[in-house]
C-alpha positions as CSV (number, residue, x, y, z in Angstrom):
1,X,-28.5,-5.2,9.8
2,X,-27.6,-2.3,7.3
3,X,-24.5,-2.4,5.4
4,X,-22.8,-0.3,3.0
5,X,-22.2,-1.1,-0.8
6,X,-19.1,1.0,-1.4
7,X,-17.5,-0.6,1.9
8,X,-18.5,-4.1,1.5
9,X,-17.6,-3.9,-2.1
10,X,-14.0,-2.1,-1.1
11,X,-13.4,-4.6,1.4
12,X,-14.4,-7.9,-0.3
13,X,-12.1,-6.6,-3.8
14,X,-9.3,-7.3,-1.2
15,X,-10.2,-10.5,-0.2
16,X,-11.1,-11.6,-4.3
17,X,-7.3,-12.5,-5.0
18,X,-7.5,-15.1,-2.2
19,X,-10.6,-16.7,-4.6
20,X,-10.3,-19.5,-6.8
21,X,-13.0,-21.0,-8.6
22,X,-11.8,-24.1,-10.3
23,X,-9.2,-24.8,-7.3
24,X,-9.1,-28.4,-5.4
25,X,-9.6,-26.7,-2.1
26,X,-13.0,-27.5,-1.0
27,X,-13.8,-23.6,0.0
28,X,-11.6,-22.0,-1.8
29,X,-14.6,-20.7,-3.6
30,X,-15.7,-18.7,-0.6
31,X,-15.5,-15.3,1.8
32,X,-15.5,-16.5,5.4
33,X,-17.0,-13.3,7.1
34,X,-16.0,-14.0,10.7
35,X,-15.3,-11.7,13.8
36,X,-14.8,-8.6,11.8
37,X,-13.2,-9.8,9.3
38,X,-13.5,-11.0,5.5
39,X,-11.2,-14.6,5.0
40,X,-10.1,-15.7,1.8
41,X,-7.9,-19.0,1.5
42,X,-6.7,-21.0,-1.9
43,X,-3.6,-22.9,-0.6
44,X,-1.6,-20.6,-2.9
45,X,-2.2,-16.9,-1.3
46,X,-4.7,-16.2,2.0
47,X,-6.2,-12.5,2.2
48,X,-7.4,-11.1,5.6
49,X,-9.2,-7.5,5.7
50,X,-11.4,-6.1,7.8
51,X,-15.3,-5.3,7.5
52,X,-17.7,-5.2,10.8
53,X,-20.7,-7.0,10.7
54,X,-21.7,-6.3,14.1
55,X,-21.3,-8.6,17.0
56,X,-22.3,-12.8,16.1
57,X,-22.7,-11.8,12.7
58,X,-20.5,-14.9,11.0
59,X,-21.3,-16.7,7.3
60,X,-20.0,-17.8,4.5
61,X,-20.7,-17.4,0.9
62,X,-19.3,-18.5,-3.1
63,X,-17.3,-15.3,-2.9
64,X,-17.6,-14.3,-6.6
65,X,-21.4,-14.3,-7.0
66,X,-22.1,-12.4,-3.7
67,X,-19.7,-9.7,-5.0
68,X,-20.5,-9.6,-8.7
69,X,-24.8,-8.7,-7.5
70,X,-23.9,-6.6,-4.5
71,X,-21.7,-4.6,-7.0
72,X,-24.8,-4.2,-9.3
73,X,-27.0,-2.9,-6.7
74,X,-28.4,0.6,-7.2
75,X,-28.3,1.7,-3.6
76,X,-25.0,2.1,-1.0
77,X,-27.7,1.0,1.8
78,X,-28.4,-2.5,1.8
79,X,-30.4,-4.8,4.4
80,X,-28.7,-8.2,5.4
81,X,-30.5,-10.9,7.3
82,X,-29.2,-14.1,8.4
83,X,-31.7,-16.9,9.1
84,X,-30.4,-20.8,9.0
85,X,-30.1,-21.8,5.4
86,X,-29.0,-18.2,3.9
87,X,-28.3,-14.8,3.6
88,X,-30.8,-12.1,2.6
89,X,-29.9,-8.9,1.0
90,X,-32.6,-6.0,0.2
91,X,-31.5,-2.8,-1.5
92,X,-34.8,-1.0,-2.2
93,X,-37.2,-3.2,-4.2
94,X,-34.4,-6.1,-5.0
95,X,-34.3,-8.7,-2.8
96,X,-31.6,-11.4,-3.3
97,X,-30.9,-14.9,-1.4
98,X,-27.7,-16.9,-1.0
99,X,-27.2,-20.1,0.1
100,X,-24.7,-20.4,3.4
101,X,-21.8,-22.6,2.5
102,X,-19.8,-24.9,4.6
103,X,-17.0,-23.4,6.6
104,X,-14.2,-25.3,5.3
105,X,-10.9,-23.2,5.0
106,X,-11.3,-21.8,8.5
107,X,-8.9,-23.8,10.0
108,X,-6.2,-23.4,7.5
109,X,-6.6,-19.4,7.9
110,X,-6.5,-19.2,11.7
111,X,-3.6,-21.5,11.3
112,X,-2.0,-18.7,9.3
113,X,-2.9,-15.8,11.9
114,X,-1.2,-18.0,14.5
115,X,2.2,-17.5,12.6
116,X,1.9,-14.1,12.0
117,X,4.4,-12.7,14.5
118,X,7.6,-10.6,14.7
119,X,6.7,-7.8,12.0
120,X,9.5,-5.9,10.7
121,X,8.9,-2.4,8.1
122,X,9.3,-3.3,4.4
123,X,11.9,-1.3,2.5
124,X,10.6,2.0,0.6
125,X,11.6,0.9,-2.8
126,X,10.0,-2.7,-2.2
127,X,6.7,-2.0,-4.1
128,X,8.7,0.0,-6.7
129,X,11.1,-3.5,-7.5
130,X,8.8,-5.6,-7.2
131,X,7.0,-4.0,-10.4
132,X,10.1,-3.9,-11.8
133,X,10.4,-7.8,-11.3
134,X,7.2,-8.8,-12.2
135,X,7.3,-10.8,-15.7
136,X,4.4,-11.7,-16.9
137,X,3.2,-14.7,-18.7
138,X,6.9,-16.2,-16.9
139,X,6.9,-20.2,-17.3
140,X,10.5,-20.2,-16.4
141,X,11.7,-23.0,-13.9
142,X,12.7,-20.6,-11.7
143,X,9.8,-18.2,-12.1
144,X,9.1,-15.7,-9.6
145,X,10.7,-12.8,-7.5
146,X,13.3,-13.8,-5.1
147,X,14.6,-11.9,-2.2
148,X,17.7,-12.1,-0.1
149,X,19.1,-9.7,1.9
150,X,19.2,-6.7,0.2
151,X,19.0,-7.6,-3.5
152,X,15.3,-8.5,-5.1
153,X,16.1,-10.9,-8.5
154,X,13.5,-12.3,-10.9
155,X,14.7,-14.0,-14.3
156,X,12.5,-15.9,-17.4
157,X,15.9,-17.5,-18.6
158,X,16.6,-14.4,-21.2
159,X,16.2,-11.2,-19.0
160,X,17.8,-11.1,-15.3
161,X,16.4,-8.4,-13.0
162,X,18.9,-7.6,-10.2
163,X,17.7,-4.6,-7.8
164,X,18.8,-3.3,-4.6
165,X,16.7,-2.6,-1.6
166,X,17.1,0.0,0.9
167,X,16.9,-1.9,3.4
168,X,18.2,-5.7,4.1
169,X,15.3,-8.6,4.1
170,X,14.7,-12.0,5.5
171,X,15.2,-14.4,2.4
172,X,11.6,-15.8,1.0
173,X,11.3,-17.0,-3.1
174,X,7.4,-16.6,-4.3
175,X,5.4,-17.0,-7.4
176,X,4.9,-14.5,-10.1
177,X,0.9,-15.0,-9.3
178,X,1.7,-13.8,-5.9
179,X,4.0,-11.0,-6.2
180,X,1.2,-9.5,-9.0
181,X,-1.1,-9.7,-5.6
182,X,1.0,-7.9,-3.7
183,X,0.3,-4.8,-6.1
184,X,-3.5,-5.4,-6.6
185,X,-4.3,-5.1,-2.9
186,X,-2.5,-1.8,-1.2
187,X,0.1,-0.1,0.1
188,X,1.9,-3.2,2.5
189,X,4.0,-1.1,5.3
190,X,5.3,-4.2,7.1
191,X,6.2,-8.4,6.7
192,X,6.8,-11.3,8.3
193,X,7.8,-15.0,7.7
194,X,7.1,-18.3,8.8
195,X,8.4,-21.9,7.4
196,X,6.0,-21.9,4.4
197,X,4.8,-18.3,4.3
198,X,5.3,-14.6,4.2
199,X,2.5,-12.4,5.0
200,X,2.3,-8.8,4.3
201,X,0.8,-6.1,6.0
202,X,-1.1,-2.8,5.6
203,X,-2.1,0.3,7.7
204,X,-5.7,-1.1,7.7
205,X,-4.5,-4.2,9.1
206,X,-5.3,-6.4,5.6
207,X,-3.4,-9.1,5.6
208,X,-1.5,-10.9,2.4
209,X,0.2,-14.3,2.9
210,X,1.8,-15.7,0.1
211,X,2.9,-19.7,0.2
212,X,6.9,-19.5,-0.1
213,X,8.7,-21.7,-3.1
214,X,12.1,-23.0,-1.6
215,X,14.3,-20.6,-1.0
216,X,17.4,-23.1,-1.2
217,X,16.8,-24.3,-4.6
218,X,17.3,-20.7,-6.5
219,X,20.6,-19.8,-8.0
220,X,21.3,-16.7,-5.9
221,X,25.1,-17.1,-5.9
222,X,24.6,-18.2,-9.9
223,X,22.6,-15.2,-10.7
224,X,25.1,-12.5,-8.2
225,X,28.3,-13.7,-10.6
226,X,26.3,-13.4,-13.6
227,X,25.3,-10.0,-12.2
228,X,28.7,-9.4,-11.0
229,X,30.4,-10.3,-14.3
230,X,27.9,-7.6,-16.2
231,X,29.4,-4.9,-14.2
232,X,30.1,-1.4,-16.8
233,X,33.3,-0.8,-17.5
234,X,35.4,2.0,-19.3
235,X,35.5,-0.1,-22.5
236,X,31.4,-1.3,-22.6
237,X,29.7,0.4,-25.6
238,X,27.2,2.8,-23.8
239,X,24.6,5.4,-24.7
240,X,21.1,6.4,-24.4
241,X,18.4,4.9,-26.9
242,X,17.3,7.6,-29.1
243,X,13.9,9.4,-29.8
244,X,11.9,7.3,-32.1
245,X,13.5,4.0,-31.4
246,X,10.5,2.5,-29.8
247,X,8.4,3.6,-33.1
248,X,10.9,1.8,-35.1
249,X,11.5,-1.2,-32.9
250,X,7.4,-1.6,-33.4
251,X,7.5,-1.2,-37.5
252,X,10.2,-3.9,-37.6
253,X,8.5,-6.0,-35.3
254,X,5.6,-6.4,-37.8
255,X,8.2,-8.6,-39.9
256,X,9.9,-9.9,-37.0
257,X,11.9,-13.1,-37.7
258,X,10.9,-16.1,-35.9
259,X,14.2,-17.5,-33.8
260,X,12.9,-20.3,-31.8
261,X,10.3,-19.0,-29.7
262,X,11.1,-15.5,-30.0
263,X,10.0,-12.6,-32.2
264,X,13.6,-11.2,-33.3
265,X,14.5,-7.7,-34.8
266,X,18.3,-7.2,-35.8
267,X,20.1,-4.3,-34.1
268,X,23.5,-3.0,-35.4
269,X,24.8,-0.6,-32.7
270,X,27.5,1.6,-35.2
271,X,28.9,4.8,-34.4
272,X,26.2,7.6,-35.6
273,X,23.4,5.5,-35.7
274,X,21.5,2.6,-34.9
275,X,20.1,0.4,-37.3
276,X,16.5,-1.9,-36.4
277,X,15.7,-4.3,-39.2
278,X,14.0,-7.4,-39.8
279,X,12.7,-9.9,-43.1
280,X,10.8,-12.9,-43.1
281,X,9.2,-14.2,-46.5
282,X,6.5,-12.0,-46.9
283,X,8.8,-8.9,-47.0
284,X,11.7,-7.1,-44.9
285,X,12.2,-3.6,-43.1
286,X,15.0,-1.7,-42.3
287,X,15.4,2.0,-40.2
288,X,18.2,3.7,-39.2
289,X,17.6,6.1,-35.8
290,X,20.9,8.5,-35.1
291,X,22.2,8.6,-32.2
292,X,21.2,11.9,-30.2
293,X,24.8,11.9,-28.6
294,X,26.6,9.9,-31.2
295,X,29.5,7.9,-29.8
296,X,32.9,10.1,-29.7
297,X,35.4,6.8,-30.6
298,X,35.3,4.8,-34.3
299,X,34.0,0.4,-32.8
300,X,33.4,-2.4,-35.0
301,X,29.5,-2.3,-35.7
302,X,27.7,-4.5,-33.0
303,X,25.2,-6.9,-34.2
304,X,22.5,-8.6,-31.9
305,X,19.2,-10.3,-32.5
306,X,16.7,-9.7,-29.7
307,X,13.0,-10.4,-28.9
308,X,11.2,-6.8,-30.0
309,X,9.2,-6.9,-27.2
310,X,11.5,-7.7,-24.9
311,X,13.7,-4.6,-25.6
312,X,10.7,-3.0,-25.2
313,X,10.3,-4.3,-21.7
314,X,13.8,-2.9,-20.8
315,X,13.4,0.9,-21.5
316,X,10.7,0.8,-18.9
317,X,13.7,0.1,-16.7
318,X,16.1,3.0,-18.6
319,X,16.7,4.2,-21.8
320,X,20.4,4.2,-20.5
321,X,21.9,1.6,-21.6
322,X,25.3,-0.6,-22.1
323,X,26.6,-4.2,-24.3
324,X,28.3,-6.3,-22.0
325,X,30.5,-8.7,-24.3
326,X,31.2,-11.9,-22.1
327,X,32.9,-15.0,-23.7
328,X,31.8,-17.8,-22.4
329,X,33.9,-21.5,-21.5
330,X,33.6,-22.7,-24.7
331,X,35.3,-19.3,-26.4
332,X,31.6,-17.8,-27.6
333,X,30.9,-14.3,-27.0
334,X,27.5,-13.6,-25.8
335,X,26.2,-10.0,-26.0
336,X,23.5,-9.0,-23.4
337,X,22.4,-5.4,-23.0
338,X,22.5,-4.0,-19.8
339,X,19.5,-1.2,-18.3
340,X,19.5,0.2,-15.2
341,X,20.7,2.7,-12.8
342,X,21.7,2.7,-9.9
343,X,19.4,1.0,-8.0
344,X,19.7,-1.9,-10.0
345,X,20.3,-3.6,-13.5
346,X,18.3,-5.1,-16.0
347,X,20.4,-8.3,-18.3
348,X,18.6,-8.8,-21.6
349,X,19.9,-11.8,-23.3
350,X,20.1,-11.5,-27.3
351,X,19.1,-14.8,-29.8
352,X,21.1,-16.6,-31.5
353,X,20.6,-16.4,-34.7
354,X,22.1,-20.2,-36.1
């Protein structure tokens, strides 16, 4: 039969995050290519999209090495032969061979498409929060974007993301590693759950399922009063980072001072300006940035200690901005500055500096 390169290669870069090569799942190595369909399967995420291979045409194949040649070939038009043993691809004088594999994850993906059922539309602003909860390189305990009703929340134990949806959701906690897919793959238009999983869905009819953490251990009512308590008021410092605080933020960070595991700058937050600064013993840095709308009322400077890159992270959220002041039960006062809008809120925790 004749296939297509760009199609087969669209196609199978769908299926790809469902491949892992140094998993324990015996196939979880492999593209199923089954009844018009290409199967991935890892125990951790499952990808289903669709490419015809014509009527009987079923194999399977050590996913990333089929892709990685056909991807190479010069040609779109490329022969494919089945015989017992392998698959045969031609593409004008190449000629490659591939060894069939053993079908061993079919079972545990047709298990999955028998649980697909009761699709509902996802929200409009669901792709748009989920980049905004997305934190990479997160080793937190409670990792991972977490959804219930209409609130989406992610947290690494410093920052707290807190955004609303625009429309209520069934509650499902997953990984990091599988919310990340969720963006590689396409525009999903519609979800479902089952007991472990929740499966997204696009207009092509690709198909993402995701294996669910559980739901019941996250700290949603924790994280809601922590949210809750962060609330702007009248008497919260608030303004919008100025032009050329970025540029600063990054010369300071090239002294940064080491606070446990952070990278810290110091930030004083004073009336005209703001002040980044940092030492360590090689040498020190200091910049002061006015304020393009400087504050109207004399305050007591504000000083906070804060991972550089972390800040950093937050004006992708807004450049608005406010210090929430919160003493806690044993009479400390921890600062945290507060982005967002109204769609949401953004809670970066500042360092401690003793």
């Amino acid at each position: 039969m004749i296939i297509s390169k760009s199609k087969i290669i669209s196609a199978m870069k769908n299926a790809l995050p469902g491949i892992d090569s140094v998993s324990l799942i015996e196939g979880a190595d492999t593209f199923i290519f089954r009844k018009g369909f290409i199967h991935s399967y890892n125990d951790s995420i499952s990808v289903t999209t669709p490419f015809d291979m014509g009527e009987g045409v079923e194999f399977v194949v050590k996913a990333k090495d089929f892709y990685s040649l056909i991807s190479k070939m010069k040609e779109d038009t490329i022969s494919l032969e089945l015989n017992d043993n392998s698959v045969i691809l031609k593409c004008g004088k190449a000629k490659a061979s591939f060894v069939l594999m053993k079908d061993t994850i079919a079972t545990s993906v047709m298990a999955l498409s028998e649980e697909q059922n009761n699709w509902e539309p996802l929200p409009d602003n669901f792709k748009n929060n989920l980049i905004k909860c997305i934190i990479k390189g997160n080793h937190y305990s409670i990792a991972g974007v977490y959804v219930s009703s209409d609130i989406m929340y992610s947290t690494d134990g410093m920052r707290i993301n807190s955004f609303h949806l625009k429309s209520p959701m069934k509650k499902f906690w997953i990984s990091d590693y599988a919310a990340d897919n969720i963006l590689k793959i396409g525009e999903f238009k519609e979800y479902c759950l089952s007991k472990n999983w929740v499966y997204f869905k696009d207009s092509s009819n690709t198909i993402l399922s995701c294996r669910k953490l559980p739901d019941e251990k996250y700290p949603e009512s924790s994280f809601a009063n922590i949210v809750l308590s962060h609330s702007k008021n009248e008497k919260d410092l608030s303004n919008k980072l100025p032009e050329g605080f970025i540029e600063a933020l990054n010369r300071a960070a090239s002294l940064s001072i080491s606070l446990s595991i952070y990278n810290a700058v110091e930030l004083i937050f004073s009336k005209d300006e703001i002040e980044v600064s940092s030492e360590r013993t090689s040498g020190s840095y200091s910049e002061k940035i006015p304020w393009e709308k400087p504050f109207e009322e004399e305050f007591d400077p504000v000083k906070v200690y804060v991972d550089s890159s972390m800040i950093e992270n937050g004006l992708f959220y807004s450049k608005e901005f406010y210090l929430k002041s919160i003493r806690s039960k044993g009479g400390i006062i921890k600062t945290r500055i507060v982005f967002g809008d109204d769609e949401g809120v953004h809670l970066l925790g500042t360092i401690d500096k003793e």
